[in-house]
N, C-alpha and C positions, 0 to 999 in steps of 0.2 A: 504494500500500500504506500501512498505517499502523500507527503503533506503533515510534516511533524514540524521542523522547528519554532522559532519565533510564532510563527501562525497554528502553528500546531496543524499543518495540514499532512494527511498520512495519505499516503498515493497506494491505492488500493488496485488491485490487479491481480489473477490467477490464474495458473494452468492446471485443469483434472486431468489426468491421465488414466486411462484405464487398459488393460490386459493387453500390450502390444505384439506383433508379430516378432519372433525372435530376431534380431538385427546384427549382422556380421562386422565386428570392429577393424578398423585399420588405421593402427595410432602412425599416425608420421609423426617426427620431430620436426620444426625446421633449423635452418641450419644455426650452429651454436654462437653465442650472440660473441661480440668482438668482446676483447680483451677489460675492456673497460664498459662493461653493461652489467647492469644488476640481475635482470628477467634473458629467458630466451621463449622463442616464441614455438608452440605446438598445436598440432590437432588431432581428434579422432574421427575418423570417418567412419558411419555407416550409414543404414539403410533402412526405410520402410513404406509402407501404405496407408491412406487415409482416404475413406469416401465424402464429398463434400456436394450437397446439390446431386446426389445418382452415381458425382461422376469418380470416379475412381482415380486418384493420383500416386504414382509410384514418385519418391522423394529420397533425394541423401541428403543426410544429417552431417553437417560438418561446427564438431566442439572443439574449441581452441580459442585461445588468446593472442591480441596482438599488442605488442609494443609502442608505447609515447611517452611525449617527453613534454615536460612546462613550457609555455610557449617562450619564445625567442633563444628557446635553445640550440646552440650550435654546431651541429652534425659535422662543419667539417672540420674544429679544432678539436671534436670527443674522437675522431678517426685520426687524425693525425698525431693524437699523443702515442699510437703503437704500442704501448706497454701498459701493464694495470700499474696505478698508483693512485693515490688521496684525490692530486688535483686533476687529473682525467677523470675521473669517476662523474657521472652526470650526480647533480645535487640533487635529484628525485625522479623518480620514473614507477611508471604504470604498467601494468600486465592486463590487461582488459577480456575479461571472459565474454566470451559471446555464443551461442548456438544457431546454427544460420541451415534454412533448410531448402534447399533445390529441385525445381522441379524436374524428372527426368526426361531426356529425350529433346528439351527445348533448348534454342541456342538462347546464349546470355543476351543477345540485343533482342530478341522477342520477349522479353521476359522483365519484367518490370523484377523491383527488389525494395523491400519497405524495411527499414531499419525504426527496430520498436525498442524504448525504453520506459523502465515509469520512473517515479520522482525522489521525494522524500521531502528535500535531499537528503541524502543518504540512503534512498530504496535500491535495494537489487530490483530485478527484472521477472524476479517469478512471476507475479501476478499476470501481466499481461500473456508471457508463457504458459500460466500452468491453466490461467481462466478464459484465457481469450480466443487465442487465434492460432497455437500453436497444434500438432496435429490430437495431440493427446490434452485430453483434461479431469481435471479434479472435480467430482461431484460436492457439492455443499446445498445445504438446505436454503429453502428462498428466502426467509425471512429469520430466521431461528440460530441457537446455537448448534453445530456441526458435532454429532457423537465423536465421541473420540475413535482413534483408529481401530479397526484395518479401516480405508477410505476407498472409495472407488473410483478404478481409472479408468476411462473409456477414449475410446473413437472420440475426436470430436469432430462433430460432420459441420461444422461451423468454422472450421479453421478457413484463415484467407488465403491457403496456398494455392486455390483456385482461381483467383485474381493476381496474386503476384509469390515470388520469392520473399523469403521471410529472412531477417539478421534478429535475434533477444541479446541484448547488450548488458551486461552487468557494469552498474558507473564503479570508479576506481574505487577501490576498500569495501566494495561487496560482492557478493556470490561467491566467485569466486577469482575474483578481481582483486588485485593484491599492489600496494602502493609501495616505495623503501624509498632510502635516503634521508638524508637532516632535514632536509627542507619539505618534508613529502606532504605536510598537513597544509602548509600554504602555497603549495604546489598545484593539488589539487581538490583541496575543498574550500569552494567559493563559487561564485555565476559566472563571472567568468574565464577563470581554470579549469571549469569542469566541461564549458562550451566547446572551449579550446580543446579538450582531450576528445570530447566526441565529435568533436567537427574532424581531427584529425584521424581521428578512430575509421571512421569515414572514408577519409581518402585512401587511408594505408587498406583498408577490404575492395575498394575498387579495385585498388594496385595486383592485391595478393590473389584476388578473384578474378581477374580479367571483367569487371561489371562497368567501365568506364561510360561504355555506348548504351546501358539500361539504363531505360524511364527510374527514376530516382524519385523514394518520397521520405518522408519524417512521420513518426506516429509516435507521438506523446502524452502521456498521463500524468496528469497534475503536476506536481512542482513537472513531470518531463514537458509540460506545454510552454514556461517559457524557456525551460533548456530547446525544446525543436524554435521557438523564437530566434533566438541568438544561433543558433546553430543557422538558420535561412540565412541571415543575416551575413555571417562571416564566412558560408561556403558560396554565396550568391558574391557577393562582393571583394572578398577578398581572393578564394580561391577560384574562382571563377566555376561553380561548382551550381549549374541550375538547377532544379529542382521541378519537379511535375506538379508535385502537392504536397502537403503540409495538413498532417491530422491532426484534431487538436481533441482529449478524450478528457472532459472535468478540467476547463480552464480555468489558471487564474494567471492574468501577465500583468496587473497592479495590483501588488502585496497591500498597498492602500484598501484596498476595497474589502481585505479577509471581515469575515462575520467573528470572526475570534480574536480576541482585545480590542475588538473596536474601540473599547471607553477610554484606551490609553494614548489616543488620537484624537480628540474633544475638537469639534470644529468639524472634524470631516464626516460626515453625516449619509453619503452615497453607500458605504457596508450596512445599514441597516433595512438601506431601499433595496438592495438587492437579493437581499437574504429571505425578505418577508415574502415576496410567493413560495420560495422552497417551506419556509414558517405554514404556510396555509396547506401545500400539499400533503406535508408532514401531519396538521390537526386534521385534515380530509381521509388520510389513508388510515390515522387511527379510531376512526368516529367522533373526534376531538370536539364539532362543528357545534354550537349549539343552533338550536332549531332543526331544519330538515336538512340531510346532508343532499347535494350537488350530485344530481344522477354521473358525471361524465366530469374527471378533472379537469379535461385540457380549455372548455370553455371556462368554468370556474377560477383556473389562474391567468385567464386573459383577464379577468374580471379586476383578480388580482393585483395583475400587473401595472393595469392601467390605474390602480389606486394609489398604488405604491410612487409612481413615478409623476401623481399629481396632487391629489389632495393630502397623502401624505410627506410626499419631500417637499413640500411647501409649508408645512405644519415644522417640519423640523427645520428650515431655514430660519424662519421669525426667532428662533433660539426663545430668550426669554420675553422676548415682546408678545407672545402670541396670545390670545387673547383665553382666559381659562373657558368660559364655555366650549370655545372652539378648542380645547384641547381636550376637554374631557369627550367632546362629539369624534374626536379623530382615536382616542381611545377606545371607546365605544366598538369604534367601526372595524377596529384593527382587530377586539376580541372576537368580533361573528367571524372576523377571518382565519385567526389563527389559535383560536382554544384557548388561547389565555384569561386571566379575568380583567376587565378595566381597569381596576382600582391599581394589580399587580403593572399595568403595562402604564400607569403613571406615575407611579413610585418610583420607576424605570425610567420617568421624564420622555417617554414614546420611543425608549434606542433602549432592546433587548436583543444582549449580545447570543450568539451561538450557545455557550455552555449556561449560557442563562436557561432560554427555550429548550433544550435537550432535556437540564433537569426537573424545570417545572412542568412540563406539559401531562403527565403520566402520576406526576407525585401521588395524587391521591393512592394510587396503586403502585407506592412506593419502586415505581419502576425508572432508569433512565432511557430515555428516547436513544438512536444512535445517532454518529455525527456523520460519517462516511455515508452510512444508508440508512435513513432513517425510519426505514420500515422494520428495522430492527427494537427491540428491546431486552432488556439485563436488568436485574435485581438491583438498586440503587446503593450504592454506596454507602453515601450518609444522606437521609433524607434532609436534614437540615443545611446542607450545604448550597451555596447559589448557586454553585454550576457544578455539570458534571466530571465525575474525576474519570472517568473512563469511557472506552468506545466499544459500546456491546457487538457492532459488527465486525471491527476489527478480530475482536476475544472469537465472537462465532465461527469465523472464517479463518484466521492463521494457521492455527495447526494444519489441516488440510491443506494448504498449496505449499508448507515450508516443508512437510514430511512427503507429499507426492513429487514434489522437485527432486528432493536429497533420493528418492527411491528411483526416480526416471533414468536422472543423470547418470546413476551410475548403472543401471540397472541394463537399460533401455539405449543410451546412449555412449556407456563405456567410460565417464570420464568421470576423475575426482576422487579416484579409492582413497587415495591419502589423504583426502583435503578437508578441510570444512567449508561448509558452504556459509555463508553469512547475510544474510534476509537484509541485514542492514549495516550501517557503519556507523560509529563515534563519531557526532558532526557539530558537537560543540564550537569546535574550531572555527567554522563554515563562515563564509564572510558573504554578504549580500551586497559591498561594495562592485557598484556595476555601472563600465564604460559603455552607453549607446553609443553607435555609429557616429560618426563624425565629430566625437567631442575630443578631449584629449587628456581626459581624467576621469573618474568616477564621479558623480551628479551626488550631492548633498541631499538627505532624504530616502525613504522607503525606496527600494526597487521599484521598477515599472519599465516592461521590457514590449510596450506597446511600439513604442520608436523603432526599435527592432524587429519587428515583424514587417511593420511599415515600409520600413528601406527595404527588405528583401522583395516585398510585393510591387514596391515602384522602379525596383534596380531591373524585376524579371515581371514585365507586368501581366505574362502568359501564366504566372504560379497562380492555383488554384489555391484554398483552404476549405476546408471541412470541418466545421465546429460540432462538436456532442457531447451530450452530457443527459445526467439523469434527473429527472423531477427531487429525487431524497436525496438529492448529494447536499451539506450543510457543511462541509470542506470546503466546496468550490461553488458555490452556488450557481444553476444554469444561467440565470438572471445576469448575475456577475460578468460573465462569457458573454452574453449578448450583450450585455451594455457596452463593454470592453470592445468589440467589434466594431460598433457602431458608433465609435469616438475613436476609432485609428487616425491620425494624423494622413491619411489619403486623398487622392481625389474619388468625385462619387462614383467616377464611372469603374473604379474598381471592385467596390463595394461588392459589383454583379460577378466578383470571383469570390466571393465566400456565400459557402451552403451551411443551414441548419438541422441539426437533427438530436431532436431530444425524448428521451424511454419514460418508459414509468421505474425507474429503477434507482440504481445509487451511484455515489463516487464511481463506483465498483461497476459498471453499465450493465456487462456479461454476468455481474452474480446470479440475475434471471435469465429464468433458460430462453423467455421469449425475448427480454432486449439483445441477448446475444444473437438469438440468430439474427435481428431487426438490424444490430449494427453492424455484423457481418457483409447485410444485403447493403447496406446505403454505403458500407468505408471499400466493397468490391466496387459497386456502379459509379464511387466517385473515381476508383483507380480505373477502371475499365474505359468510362468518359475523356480520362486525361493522359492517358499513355502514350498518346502520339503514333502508338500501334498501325500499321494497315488493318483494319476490319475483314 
């Protein structure tokens, strides 16, 4: 999952696996790294099948890790030192695991290739592998917590290697992704360290793959939405690296705008506009509603929405001028929306944060709401606490995709006997100091990597986007994403390059088995539309 620090956003994402065909290994080494390199770089190859859509696809699996370096590092004084010592030694470097799956029989230029990672920062990449798109996946319950193991791996007939080639990227210091040297924490954790490694992660799988002449896209989840930002950004622009398309799964590219500490931002008032439909689908889906509930969400949060973005961001501009009648009518309005009580949602001064809403809405039934998916709930912590101290769909879902990873990997795909795998990384460190395009320093204030999306889309102005997300997400709120979109610093006629599409679901899209196939259909027809393919 992803979406933990500062924000506390946890990037949620999974692969089920179930009972695979036996697959024949064939580890290559590659060749051993020079004298003065910390990592060398490896793979294991095999093989298997997966039916998607009827259609039957024969695939090789290729596991291995490639080698990077902190940006402006100098490849040709680290070769020319010729002998190992202290000062040749690069001062930090990456081993980057990755599982990249091909489809057989197809040349590499017909053949598109989507490079998937999720967030955190600090998330390794299961989710998106073990729940999404990979050939195999992890069953879990839709709304509930996941019995403990044995868990079940299946087929998953919803994997995208029907639409394209698949790369699952573990970021550096997780999976199986491993970091060294002095400098390795400021090397690579940060926004734009960690850009830099996967934009060059990137180039060096083109190189090693021969995939230079394939349709090329990005597919990112959470905090990975503004890592695939800056990644457009600097292989568009800087490497001259164009791109077909750009998925964006549970966006958030202004850390401004999180539903979680809003209140430590006093003044900025747009996180609690945006949050408040996901607030309403969340009182909708749990019977929250008082009076009669709304036959049909999606009219319901238009209703929503349009409240949110006028009578009430208007109620919260006037700050303390506003008038009390007209506050306690704006409280009023917001309780039929989102299950709360008036009285509580002006106590609140009309801005209830995320962990606020998660824990009161259920209280009476001493239960917490979840944050990721908030169709979820978990027995409450401390019911007198204001917000909640845990994410009951995170707890529901983990085990299941960390334990069918660790059993696939090696099981299924041969790699990692001696290793540990690691779900996540130490990212205390992590810096949010972040250079846009064209400036020449890091900008003062919260992240916001909307500029960066921007420049990539005006630099290539053929690049498509594909925004989605789930109605329960309360990590990223969909709202957030659209608003987000729709204040790109562009002009309007690009606008008509970004497509929407939003589930009844959570952070986690694929946790349901019917948003998964849904997102399946729309993230294949958006690659299939954009590949530049002959038909």
């Amino acid at each position: 999952m992803s979406y933990r620090l500062p924000f506390r956003l946890i990037a949620a994402s999974a692969l089920a696996l179930a009972t695979a065909p036996a697959m024949a290994a064939d580890k290559t080494d590659a060749a051993a790294p020079g004298p003065n390199a910390i990592f060398k770089e490896a793979q294991v190859a095999s093989s298997g099948t997966v039916t998607v859509k009827g259609q039957k696809i024969d695939y090789q699996a290729i596991s291995g890790t490639i080698v990077v370096h902190p940006e402006h590092w100098d490849d040709a004084a680290w070769r020319a030192a010729g002998k190992p010592d202290d000062k040749a030694m690069p001062a930090a470097e990456a081993s980057m695991f990755y599982v990249a799956y091909f489809k057989k029989g197809v040349a590499a230029a017909d053949r598109p290739i989507t490079f998937l990672f999720n967030g955190g920062p600090g998330s390794a990449t299961v989710w998106l592998h073990m729940g999404a798109f990979g050939p195999r996946r992890v069953v879990t319950r839709d709304d509930s917590h996941t019995p403990a193991a044995p868990y079940a791996l299946i087929d998953n007939d919803a994997s995208l290697l029907d639409a394209s080639d698949l790369v699952f990227i573990d970021a550096p210091g997780t999976g199986f992704s491993r970091i060294a040297g002095k400098d390795k924490e400021t090397a690579f954790y940060g926004m734009d360290a960690d850009a830099h490694a996967f934009s060059s992660f990137v180039q060096a799988f083109l190189t090693r793959h021969d995939r230079w002449n394939s349709p090329k896209y990005l597919f990112g989840e959470s905090y990975g939405t503004p890592r695939a930002a800056m990644m457009a950004a600097r292989l568009t622009t800087e490497h001259m690296v164009d791109l077909n398309g750009v998925i964006l799964l549970s966006q958030i590219l202004n850390f401004n705008l999180s539903a979680d500490g809003a209140s430590l931002n006093p003044g900025t008032d747009q996180p609690y506009i945006t949050a408040l439909p996901t607030y309403a689908a969340t009182a909708w889906y749990h019977n929250r509603l008082p009076g009669t509930r709304p036959a049909e969400i999606e009219p319901f949060l238009k209703e929503v929405e349009a409240f949110a973005s006028g009578d009430y961001a208007a109620a919260l501009q006037q700050g303390s001028l506003i008038d009390p009648a007209k506050k306690r009518d704006v409280a009023e309005r917001m309780a039929r929306y989102i299950g709360l009580p008036a009285d509580y949602i002006l106590r609140s001064d009309l801005r209830v944060e995320g962990g606020q809403f998660t824990q009161q809405l259920q209280i009476g039934s001493e239960l917490t709401t979840g944050r990721l998916d908030t169709r979820f709930s978990g027995p409450a912590m401390d019911v007198l606490n204001k917000e909640a101290d845990y994410d009951p769909q995170s707890a529901a879902v983990g085990s299941a995709y960390v334990s069918a990873l660790n059993a696939y990997v090696r099981d299924t795909l041969h790699y990692g006997q001696d290793e540990t795998y690691k779900p996540s990384a130490y990212t205390n460190a992590w810096s949010f100091d972040h250079t846009p395009p064209g400036q020449p320093g890091p900008v003062r204030g919260t992240a916001n990597v909307m500029p960066d999306l921007a420049t990539a889309m005006k630099y290539n102005p053929q690049m498509k986007v594909l925004v989605t997300g789930g109605y329960y997400d309360l990590a990223t709120p969909y709202y957030e994403g659209w608003y987000e979109m729709h204040h790109l610093p562009i002009p309007a006629s690009l606008q008509a390059n970004i497509a929407y599409r939003y589930f009844r679901s959570g952070h986690m899209v694929y946790a349901n088995t019917d948003a998964l196939h849904q997102l399946h259909d729309a993230v294949a027809a958006f690659i299939t539309s954009t590949n530049n393919l002959r038909k």
